[in-house]
N, C-alpha and C positions, 0 to 999 in steps of 0.2 A: 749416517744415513745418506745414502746416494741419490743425486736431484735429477728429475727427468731433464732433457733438455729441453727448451723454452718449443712452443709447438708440436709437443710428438703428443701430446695427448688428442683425442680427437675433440670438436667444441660441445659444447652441449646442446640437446636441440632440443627447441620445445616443443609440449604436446601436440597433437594435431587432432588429439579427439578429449573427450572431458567426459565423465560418467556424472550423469544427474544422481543425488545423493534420495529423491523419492521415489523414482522408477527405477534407476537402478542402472539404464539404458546410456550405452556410449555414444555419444553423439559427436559429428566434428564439431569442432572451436566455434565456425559461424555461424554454427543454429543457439547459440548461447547468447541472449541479450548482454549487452554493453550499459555499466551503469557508472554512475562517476567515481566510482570506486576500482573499479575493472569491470572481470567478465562476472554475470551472472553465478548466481552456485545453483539454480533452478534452469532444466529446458525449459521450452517459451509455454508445454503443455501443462506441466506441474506449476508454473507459476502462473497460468491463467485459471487452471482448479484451485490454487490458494489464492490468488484475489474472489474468485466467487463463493468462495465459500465464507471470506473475509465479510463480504458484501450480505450476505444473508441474514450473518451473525447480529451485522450493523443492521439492517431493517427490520431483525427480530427484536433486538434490542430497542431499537423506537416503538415499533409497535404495543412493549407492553410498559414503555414510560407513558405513554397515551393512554393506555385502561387504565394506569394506577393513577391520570392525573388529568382526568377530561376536563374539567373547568379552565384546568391552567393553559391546556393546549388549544383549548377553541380561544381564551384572551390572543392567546401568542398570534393565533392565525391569525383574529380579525385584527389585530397589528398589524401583521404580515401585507394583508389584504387593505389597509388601510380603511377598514372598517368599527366602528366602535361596538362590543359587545357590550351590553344590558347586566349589569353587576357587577363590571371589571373596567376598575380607571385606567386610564393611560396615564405612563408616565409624564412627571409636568419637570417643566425644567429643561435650560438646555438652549430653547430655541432662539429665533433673532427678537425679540420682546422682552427676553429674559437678563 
């Protein structure tokens, strides 16, 4: 096998554009968010429609642990709230007395 000589190859060079894998769309390098990992695999548009849709899922999802669970969720608030609801103890235990 015959060996190239050291440097005649040319160096490799990297990409200067990156295709979003949900649109589909070429974009340069530095429209691609930076995460600790590298660069993004989402433009900044497809990943700001997957966080809201993320988002949606999430307050759909509360919304219907609340219909299946109003008692438990009005105790939580007026905890929350620092207020005591009418048929629901607060937890004991814990404090500087305790």
């Amino acid at each position: 096998m015959r060996h190239e000589p050291i440097g005649s190859c040319s160096p490799v060079q990297r990409a200067r554009s990156k295709r979003c894998p949900v649109c589909g769309q070429a974009k340069p390098l530095a429209a691609f968010p930076t995460t600790p990992a590298g660069i993004s695999s989402y433009c900044p548009d497809c990943q700001r429609a997957a966080s809201r849709l993320a988002s949606r899922r999430r307050r759909a999802a509360v919304r219907l642990l609340i219909a299946a669970h109003p008692e438990e969720w009005a105790g939580l608030l007026g905890l929350v709230r620092g207020r005591h609801q009418p048929g629901i103890g607060r937890p004991r235990g814990g404090g500087r007395g305790a």
